[in-house]
N, C-alpha and C positions, 0 to 999 in steps of 0.2 A: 405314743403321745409325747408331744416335744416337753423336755424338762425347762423349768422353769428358769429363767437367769437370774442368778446369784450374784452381790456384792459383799468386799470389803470395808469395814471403816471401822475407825479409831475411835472409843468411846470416851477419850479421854480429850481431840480436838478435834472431833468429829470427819477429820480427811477420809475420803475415801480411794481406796488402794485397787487394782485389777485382780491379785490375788493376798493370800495370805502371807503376813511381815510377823517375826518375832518381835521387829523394833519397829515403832511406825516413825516412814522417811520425817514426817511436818515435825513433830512434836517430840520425838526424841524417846517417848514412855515405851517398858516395856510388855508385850505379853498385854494388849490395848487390842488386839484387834478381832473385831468378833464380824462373823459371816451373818448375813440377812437377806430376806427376796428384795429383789430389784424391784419398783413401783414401775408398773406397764405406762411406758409414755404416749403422750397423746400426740397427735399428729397435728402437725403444725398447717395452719390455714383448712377451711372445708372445701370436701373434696367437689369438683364439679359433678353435677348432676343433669341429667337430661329427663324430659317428661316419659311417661312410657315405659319406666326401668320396671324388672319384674321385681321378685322379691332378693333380696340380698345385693343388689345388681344395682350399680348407680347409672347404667347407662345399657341400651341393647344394640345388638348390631340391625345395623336396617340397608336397606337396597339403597346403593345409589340413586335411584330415578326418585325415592321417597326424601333425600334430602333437599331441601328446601334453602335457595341461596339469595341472597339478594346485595346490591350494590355495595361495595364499605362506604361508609360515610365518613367524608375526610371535609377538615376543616383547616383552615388557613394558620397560620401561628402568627402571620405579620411582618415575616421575614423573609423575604422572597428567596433566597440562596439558600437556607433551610427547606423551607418546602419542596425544592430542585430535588436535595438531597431525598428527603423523604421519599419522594414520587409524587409532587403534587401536593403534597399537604400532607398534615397526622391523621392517622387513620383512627375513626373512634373501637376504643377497647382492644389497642394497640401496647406492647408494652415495647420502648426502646430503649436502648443503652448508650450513653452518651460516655466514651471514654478518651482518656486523655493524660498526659504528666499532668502533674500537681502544678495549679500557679498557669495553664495555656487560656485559658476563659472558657471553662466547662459551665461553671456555676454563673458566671455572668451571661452567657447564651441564654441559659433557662432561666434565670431572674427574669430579661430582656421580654424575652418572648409571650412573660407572665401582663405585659402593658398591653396587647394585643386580646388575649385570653380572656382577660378579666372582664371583656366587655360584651362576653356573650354567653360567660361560664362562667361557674366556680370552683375556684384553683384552691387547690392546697400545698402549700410549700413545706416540706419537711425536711431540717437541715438537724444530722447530728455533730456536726461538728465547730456551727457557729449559734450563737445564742440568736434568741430573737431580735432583740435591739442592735447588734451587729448585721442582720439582713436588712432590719430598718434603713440605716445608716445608709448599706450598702445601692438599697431601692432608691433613694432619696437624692445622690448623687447620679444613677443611672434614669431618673429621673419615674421611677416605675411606680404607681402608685392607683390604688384601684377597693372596691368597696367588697372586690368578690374575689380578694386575694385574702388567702389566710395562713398567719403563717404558724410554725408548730417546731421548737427545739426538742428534741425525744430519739431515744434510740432503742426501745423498748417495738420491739413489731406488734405484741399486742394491744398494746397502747396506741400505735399507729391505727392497727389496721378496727380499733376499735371506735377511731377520732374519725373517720372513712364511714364508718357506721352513720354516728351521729348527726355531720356534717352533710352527706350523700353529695360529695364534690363530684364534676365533670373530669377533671384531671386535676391527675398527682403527681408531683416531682419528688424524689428521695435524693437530698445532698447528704452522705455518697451511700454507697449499696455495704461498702466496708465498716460502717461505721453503727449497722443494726445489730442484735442479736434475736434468736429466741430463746424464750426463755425456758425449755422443754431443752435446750439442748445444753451440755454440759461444759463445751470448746469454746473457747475466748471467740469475743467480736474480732472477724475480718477473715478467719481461718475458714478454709474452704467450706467444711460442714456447714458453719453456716453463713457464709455468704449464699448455697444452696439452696439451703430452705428456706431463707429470708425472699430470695428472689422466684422461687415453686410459689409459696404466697402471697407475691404482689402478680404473678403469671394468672393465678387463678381467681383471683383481687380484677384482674383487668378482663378475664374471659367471662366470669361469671356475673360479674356487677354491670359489663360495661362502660369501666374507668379505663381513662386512656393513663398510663405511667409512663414517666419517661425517669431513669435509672441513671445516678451519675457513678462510675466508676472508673477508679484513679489507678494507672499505670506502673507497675512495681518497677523494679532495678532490671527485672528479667524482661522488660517490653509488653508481658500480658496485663491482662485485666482483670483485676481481683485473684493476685496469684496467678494461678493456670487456666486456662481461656476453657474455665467450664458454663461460662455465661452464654455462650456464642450459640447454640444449642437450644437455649431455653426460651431469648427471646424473639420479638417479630422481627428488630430492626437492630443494629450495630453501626454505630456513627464512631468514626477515631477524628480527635484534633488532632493535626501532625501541624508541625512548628516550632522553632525555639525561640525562648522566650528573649534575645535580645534583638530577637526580627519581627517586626508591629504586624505581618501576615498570619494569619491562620488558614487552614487547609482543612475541612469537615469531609472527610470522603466516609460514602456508606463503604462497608466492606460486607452486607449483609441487607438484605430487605425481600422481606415478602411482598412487598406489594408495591414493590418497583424495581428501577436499575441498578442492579451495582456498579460501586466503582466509580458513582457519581460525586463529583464533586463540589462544594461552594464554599466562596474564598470571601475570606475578611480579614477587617484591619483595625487591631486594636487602638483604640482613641483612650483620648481621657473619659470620654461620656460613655465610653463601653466600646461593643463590636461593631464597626459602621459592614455594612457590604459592599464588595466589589463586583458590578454587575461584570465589568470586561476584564476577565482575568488574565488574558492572555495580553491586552496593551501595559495591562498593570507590572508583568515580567518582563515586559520587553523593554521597559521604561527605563533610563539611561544606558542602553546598550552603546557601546563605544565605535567610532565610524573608524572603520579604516585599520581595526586592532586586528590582527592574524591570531588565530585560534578560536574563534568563534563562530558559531553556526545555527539557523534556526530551523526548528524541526514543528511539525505540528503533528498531537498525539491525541488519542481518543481518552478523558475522562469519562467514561460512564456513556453516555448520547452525546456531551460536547467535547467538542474540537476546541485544545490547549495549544496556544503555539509558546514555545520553553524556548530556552537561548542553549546552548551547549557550548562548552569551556573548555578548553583542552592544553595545557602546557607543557612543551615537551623541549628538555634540555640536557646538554651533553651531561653524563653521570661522570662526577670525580675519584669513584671508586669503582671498584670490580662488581659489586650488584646492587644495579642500578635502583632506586626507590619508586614505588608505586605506591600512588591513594587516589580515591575515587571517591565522589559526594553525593548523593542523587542522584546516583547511575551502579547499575550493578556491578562489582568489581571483578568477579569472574567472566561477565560477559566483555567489562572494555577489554583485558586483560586479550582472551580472545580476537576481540577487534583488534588489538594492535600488532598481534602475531600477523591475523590476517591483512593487514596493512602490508608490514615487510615483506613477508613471503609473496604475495599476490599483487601489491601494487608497487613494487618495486623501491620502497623507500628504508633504507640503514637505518630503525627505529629502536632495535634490541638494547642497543648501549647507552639509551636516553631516559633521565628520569622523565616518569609522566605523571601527569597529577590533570584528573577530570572533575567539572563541576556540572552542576546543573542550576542556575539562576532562580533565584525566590523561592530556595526551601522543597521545588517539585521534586517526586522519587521519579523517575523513568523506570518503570517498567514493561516499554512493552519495545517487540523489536523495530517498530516504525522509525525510534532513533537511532538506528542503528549506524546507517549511514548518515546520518550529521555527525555522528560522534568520527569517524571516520575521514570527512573532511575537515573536522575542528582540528583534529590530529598531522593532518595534513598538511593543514593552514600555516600552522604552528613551528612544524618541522620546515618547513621552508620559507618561513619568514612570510608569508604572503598571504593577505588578507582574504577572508570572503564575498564576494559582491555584495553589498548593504541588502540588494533587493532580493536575495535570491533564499531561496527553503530546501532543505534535502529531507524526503519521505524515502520511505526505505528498508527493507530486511537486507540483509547481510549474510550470504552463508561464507562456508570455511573455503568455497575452493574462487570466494570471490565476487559471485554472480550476485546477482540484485533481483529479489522475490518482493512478488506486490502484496501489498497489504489492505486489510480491508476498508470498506466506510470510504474511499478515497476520493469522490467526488463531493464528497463534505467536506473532508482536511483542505480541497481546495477552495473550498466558498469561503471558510474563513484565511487563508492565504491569501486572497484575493482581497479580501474586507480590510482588511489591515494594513494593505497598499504594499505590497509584493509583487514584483511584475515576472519575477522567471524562480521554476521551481524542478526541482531536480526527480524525478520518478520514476520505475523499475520501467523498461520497456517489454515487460512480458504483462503489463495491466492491460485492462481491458480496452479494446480498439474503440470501441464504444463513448471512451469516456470522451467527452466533449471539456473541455478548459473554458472558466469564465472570460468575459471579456475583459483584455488589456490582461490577462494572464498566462505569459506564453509554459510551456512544458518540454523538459528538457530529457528526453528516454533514453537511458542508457544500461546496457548491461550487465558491467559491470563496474569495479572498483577502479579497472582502469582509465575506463572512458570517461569514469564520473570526475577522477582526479585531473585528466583533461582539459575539463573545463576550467576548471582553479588553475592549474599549472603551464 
């Protein structure tokens, strides 16, 4: 039989200690501290249950052909570049996580979207960090206002999830997920425990009720989300704002969704009256691109199902010391680092002794290897003074001994190459024979680093 758990505490300031003190640490008395049973804690949120369970048993295992599935019911939020993200819309009894630095417009996304909501639902707004009459304010200016919006300053979860009770709202927002406690548990608000359980009980709050949640959670010093990325796990959907805040773009990529693509992304621009949308995000980066400037190049990259076309930056200039400086912005640094060995060694160009410094325009991360060869002839460009054709695109993998590997999706990167008004576009010549080029969009195949330089040089 398992022994009972035992505690410490001071009878004198009531602290409670893990083991036995001669001197209790709080209060300084001696010879204060007496042993007692620990009170068996109760479990925070009730637990899901299914019909059918036998005795003791909240749930039974059944056949697959006996589970019973039916369409998700997804609804619109109002926002079209959200929805994208989503997969089409919120999924009802969905729970999402909207995270983000402190100050990018997390909290004004989900206010925003509450002007849409309100007109076919009822919303609960729970903010532990600003008062009621401060989200007033805030609505008032964003111009949000509705009879089926309600709001609620509280950071107590059972208190929450007992105003969820009463209310039977369609959907709940929680500004932010660090800012709840419960009250069973004994670790300060924001600390992993419970940010945990706070979010297991909005999990089970959205499975069992049928509430759609959407979670704001704020990005530490370390990059993660509530601490350590123990959120990522729990819920349906994970949304990051990426952007710094002295640049009016914002960037919502899912990095997570059940019930859509990842990787998708939708782009906005903060205004005075909030978040507007950018439906064409890709003329939105391209927008003051400099004619005639050497080092630059344009690439188009698959976010999620669309096609981004990104500018790529490249400066490279003679180093006045023995080792030369490197930095890179929006582009992986190991991998340019790479690109530019494979430059010198392979395309024939003195690059080793040169500082280099890579960008990627409007805040996008590059991730994937399609940039590869842009970033290659921005480098190019650069190093020899010699500009890129205004018109021209470079898609592209890059390996180490040179060659040029095709990449996927590429009859789509070039519908939007072509959209945008591109007339010649640089592509691996081992792609498929197959692919047909739109019209007034010629295709330039080559195989490698040599022949692509070439054409620039």
């Amino acid at each position: 039989m398992a022994k009972a758990k035992t505690l410490f505490y001071c009878t004198q300031c009531g602290n409670e200690t893990p083991k036995w003190q001669g001197k209790c640490p709080a209060c300084g008395a001696w010879n204060t501290i007496e042993e007692r049973p620990a009170e068996p804690r109760r479990k925070s949120g009730a637990p899901l249950r299914s019909g059918g369970g036998g005795a003791g048993l909240s749930s039974r295992p059944r056949p697959i052909g006996e589970v019973e599935i039916t369409d998700e019911l997804r609804f619109h939020t109002g926002m079209a570049e959200l929805d994208r993200v989503l997969g089409g819309g919120a999924v009802q009894g969905s729970l999402v996580l909207v995270g983000g630095a402190p100050g990018i417009g997390k909290s004004t996304l989900m206010l925003q979207i509450c002007q849409n909501l309100c007109s076919f639902a009822k919303v609960l707004y729970v903010s532990g960090e600003e008062s009621e009459r401060q989200i007033k304010l805030r609505a008032r200016r964003l111009g949000v206002a509705g009879d089926s919006l309600y709001l609620q300053a509280e950071t107590n979860l059972e208190d929450i999830l007992e105003s969820v009770r009463q209310l039977q709202p369609q959907i709940l927002i929680v500004d932010s997920i660090q800012t709840l406690y419960n009250g069973d548990s004994t670790s300060a608000p924001g600390s992993i425990s419970q940010v945990k359980e706070c979010t297991m009980a909005l999990m089970q709050l959205a499975k069992g009720e049928g509430v759609t949640v959407f979670v704001i959670g704020h990005v530490n010093k370390e990059g993660s989300i509530a601490g350590p990325k123990v959120l990522e796990h729990m819920v349906d959907c994970v949304l990051y704002f990426e952007g710094e805040q002295h640049n009016t773009y914002r960037i919502l990529r899912a990095a997570k969704n059940r019930f859509g693509a990842t990787n998708e992304i939708g782009v906005f621009e903060m205004a005075d009256g909030g978040l507007e949308e950018v439906p064409n995000p890709s003329e939105m980066l391209l927008s003051g691109r400099p004619q005639d400037a050497p080092g630059s190049c344009v690439t188009c990259v698959m976010e999620g199902v669309r096609p981004v076309l990104a500018e790529v930056q490249a400066l490279l200039a003679p180093s006045s010391y023995g080792n030369p400086r490197r930095a890179s912005n929006g582009f992986d640094y190991n991998r340019a680092m790479m690109l530019l060995a494979v430059l010198e060694k392979r395309g024939g160009l003195m690059v080793n002794s040169c500082d280099a410094y890579v960008n990627v325009i409007g805040g996008l991360s590059l991730d994937e290897p399609a940039a590869d060869l842009a970033l290659i002839m921005s480098m190019a460009s650069s190093f020899r003074d010699k500009p890129v054709p205004a018109d021209l695109v470079a898609i592209g993998e890059v390996g180490l001994t040179g060659e040029l590997r095709s990449v996927n999706t590429l009859a789509q990167r070039l519908s939007e190459v072509r959209r945008l008004g591109f007339t010649k576009c640089l592509v691996p010549a081992r792609s498929s024979s197959k692919l047909a080029a739109p019209e007034g969009l010629e295709l330039i195949r080559v195989r490698n680093i040599r022949e692509a330089l070439a054409v620039l040089l």
